[in-house]
C-alpha positions as CSV (number, residue, x, y, z in Angstrom):
1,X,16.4,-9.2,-99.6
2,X,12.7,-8.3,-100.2
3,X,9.8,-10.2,-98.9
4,X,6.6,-10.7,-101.4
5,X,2.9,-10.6,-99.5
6,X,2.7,-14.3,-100.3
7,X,5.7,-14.6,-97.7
8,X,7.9,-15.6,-100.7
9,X,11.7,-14.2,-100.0
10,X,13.9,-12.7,-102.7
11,X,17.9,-12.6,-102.0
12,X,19.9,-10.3,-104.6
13,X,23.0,-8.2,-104.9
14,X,20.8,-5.0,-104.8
15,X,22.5,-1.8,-103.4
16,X,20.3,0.8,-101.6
17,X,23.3,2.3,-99.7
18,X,23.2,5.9,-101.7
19,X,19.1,6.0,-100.9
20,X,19.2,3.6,-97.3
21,X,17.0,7.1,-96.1
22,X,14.3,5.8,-98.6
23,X,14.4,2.7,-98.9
24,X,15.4,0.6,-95.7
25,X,12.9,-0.5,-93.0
26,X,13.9,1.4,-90.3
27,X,13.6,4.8,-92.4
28,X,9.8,3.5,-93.5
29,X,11.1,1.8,-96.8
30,X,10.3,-2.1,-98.1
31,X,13.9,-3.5,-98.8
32,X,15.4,-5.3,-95.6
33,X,19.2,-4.4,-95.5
34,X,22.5,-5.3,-93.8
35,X,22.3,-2.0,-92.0
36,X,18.7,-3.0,-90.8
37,X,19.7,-6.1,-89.5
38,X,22.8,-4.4,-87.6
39,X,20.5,-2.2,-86.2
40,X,18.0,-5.0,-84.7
41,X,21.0,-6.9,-83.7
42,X,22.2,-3.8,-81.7
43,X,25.3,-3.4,-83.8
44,X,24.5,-0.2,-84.8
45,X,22.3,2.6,-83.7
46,X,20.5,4.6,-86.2
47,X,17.3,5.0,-87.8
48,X,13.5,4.2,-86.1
49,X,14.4,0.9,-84.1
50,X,10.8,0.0,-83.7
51,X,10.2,-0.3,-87.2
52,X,12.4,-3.5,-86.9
53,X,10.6,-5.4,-84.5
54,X,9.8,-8.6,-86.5
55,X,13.5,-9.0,-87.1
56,X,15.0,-9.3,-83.8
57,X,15.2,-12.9,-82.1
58,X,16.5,-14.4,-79.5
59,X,19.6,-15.9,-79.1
60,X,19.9,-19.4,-77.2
């Protein structure tokens, strides 16, 4: 998934596994990824957590 700066959001099947240093939010990249989102969901814990603050919510 990758967001525009118009807010327009783009869902593919694009891998960034082999670079997810580079490329995913938490490492400082642009591509939202399933491993971001398992981070901000508390899943997982790797990576720079602040750098995923716009994604976490709250669940009701």
């Amino acid at each position: 998934m990758t967001l525009d700066s118009d807010g327009t959001i783009h869902v593919r099947a694009k891998s960034v596994g082999y670079q997810l240093n580079q490329h995913s939010l938490m490492f400082g990249g642009d591509t939202v990824t399933v491993t971001d989102i398992s981070v901000a969901s508390g899943w997982a814990n790797i990576g720079d957590q602040s750098k995923l603050v716009y994604l976490y919510y709250k669940q009701v």
